[in-house]
C-alpha positions, 0 to 999 in steps of 0.5 A: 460519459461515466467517469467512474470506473470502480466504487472505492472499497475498504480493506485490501480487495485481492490480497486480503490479510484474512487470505493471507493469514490462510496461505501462513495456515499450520493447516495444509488443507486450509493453506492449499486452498488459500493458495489457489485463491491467491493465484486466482486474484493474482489473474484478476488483480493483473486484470485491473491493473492493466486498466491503469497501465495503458493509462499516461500517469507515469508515475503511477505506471512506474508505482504499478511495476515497482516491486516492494515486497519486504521493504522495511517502512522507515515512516510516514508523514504528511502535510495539510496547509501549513501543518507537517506531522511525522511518524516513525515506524515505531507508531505507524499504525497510530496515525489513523487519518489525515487531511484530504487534499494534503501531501501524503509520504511514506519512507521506506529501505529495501535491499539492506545487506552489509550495513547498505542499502537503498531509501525511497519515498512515495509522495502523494498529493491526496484527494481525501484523507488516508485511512489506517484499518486495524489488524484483523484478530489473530493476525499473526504479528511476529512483534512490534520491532519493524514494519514491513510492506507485505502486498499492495494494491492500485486502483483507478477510481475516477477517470476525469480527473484521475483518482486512484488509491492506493491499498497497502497491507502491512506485517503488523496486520494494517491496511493503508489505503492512500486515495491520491491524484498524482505522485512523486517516488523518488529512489536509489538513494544509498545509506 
């Protein structure tokens, strides 16, 4: 039996900075278009998901339901043999790769109103290094201040053992692509 179930690709496949960008169009013509495109990879992408959703990883069903649109990135980090390094916000894009078979997290707040707030993780456990891509030019970057998750991605890779990865696009214009075997998302943890 074949194990693999898809080629692992780089960049986002459904919902790519390039379309997003068109959908944000000033150009009414240009962002009609983008928006019907962007329905039809919402079916396609619904499609491929549901390949992991019958699936018993748990957590990776739980990460396929969890919606984190507009959650602020508060930072990253991760950890290969005895050296952890850490990023802030601030540098998120300025760590590019990281050891494979290592721990891998990434720390972010969501539902920030009247100084309050929830802080989650998602931790986890890397079968190759984790790979940052550059904004494409003339992403429309509103500034350095704070970094927010914009769309997301799953993707099963191998069936035996599983390998999936997990596919991130940012508001600075960076797509992370996070190849993992297993995860831990911890949340609700009041600021």
């Amino acid at each position: 039996m074949n194990n693999v179930i898809s080629q692992p690709q780089t960049g986002m496949r459904f919902f790519t900075p390039e379309l997003y960008s068109r959908i944000n169009s000033e150009d009414d013509l240009i962002s009609s278009a983008a928006r019907l495109e962007w329905e039809r990879n919402e079916v396609a992408y619904k499609i491929e998901l549901d390949k992991i959703l019958i699936l018993p990883d748990k957590s990776v069903v739980a990460l396929a339901s969890f919606c984190l649109h507009d959650c602020r990135v508060l930072g990253s980090s991760y950890q290969a043999r005895h050296e952890a390094k850490y990023t802030t916000e601030g540098d998120i894009a300025d760590s590019r790769r990281t050891t494979s078979r290592g721990m891998y997290a990434l720390e972010f707040g969501r539902g920030f109103h009247s100084n309050r707030g929830y802080l989650s993780s998602l931790i986890y456990r890397l079968w190759a290094p984790v790979t940052v891509l550059e904004p494409q030019e003339g992403w429309l970057d509103e500034g350095p201040s704070q970094v927010f998750w914009l769309y997301d991605e799953l993707d099963l890779i191998w069936l035996t053992p599983r390998h999936y990865i997990h596919r991130i696009l940012f508001s600075d214009g960076t797509v992370r692509l996070i190849p993992f075997r297993s995860l831990l998302m911890t949340d609700g943890h009041v600021l």
